[in-house]
Wavefront OBJ file of the C-alpha trace (Angstrom):
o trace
v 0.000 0.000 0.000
v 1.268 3.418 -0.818
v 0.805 6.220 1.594
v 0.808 9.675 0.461
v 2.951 12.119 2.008
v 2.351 15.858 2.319
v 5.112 18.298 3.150
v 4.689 19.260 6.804
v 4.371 23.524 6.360
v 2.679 23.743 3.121
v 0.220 20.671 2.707
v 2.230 20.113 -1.081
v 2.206 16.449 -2.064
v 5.735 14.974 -1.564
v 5.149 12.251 -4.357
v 8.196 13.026 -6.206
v 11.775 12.770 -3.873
v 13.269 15.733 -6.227
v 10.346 17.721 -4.219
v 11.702 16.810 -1.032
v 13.581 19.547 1.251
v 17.267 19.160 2.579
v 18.525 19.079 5.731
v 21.755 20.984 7.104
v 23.991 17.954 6.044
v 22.527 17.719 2.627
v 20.304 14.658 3.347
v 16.666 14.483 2.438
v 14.501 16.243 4.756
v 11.198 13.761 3.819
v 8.579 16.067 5.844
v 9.339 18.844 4.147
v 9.114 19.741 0.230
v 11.948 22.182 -1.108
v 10.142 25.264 -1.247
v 9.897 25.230 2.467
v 12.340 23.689 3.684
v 16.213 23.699 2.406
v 19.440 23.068 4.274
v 18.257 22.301 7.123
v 15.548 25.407 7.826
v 12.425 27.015 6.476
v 13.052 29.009 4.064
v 10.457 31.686 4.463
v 9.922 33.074 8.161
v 5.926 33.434 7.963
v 2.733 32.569 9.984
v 0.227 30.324 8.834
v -2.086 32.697 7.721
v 0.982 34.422 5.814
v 1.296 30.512 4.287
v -1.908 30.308 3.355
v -1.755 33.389 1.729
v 1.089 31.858 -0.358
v -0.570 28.361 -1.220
v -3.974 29.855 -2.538
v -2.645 31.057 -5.669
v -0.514 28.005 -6.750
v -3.805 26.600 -6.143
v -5.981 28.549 -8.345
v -3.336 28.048 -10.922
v -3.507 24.121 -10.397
v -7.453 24.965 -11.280
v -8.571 24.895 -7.535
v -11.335 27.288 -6.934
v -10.068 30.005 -4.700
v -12.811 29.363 -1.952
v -12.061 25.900 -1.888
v -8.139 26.303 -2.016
v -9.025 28.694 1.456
v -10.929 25.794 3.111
v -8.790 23.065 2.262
v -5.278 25.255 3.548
v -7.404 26.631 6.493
v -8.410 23.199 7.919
v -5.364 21.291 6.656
v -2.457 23.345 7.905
v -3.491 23.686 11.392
v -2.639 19.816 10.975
v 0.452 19.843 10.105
v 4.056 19.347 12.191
v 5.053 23.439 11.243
v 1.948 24.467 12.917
v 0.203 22.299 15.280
v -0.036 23.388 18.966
v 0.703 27.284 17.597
l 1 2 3 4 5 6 7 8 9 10 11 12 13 14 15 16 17 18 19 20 21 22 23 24 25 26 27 28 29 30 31 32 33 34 35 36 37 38 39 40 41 42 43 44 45 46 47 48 49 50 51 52 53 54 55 56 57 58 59 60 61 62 63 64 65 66 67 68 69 70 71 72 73 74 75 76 77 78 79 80 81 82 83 84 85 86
């Protein structure tokens, strides 16, 4: 069985390993994908709402409603290792 995996700050699929973030020592960093996450930290200092903010249009461009992209980030990111228990 194949489990999906979602990068842990921005909710983006982690199908492919070329998505995947690196850690400090060059290593692949498999929670995270590479827009968020390279050499071994985040490479945008934001808030979720300031990630959200990010995500929705990469969305819409993916041919997500807007509304829907909102919902999904909104209830999904909360979830996630970057943000739960802020």
């Amino acid at each position: 069985m194949n489990t999906q995996t979602f990068c842990q700050s921005c909710g983006m699929p982690l199908a492919d390993q070329a998505m995947k973030g690196t850690k400090a020592d060059g290593t692949v960093a498999d929670e995270f994908c590479t827009y968020c996450y390279q050499k071994g930290a985040f490479t945008q200092d934001v808030t979720m709402p300031q990630m959200i903010e990010i995500c929705v249009p990469h969305m819409v461009n993916s041919g997500m409603p807007e509304k829907e992209a909102r919902i999904l980030l909104e209830n999904s990111l909360p979830n996630l290792a970057r943000w739960s228990g802020k």
